[in-house]
C-alpha positions, 0 to 999 in steps of 0.5 A: 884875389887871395892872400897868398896871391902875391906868394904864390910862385913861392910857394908853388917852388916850395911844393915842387921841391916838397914833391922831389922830396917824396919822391926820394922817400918812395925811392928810399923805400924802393931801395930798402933804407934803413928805417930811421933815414926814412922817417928822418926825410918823412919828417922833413916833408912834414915839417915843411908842408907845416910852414906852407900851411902856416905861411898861407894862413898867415896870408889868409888872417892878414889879407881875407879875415882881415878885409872881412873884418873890415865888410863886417856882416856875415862875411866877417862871420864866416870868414873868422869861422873858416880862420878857426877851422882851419887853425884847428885842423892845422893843430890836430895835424 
């Protein structure tokens, strides 16, 4: 079972209307909006997929890493190491 599996219609809700929201970019461009509205809207699917991103390592740290932790061993170790990675990725994005 993964962390966010208690979530996970949330955040499958969360996605689909995250996807009706691209969508409706595509259709301001398609329409020739005016540029800022654009990016306005791009940077609110942005920011959304954010939290999705931030809520399912939250979920991640709480349920796997810290089960992990518990195990020890080399599941700790990678485990910690795929917490960081994805952490990194998360601040260059």
């Amino acid at each position: 079972m993964h962390g966010y599996s208690e979530h996970k219609e949330d955040h499958l809700k969360r996605l689909r209307r995250i996807e009706g929201q691209v969508r409706g970019i595509s259709r301001m461009i398609d329409e020739d909006q005016y540029c800022i509205d654009v990016l306005t809207q791009l940077s609110a699917v942005t920011r959304a997929l954010q939290s999705v991103a931030l809520g399912l390592l939250d979920e991640h740290l709480s349920h796997c890493v810290v089960a992990a932790a518990r195990a020890g061993g080399a599941e700790q170790e990678t485990k910690l190491r795929e917490a960081s990675e994805a952490i990194a990725r998360l601040v260059r994005s």
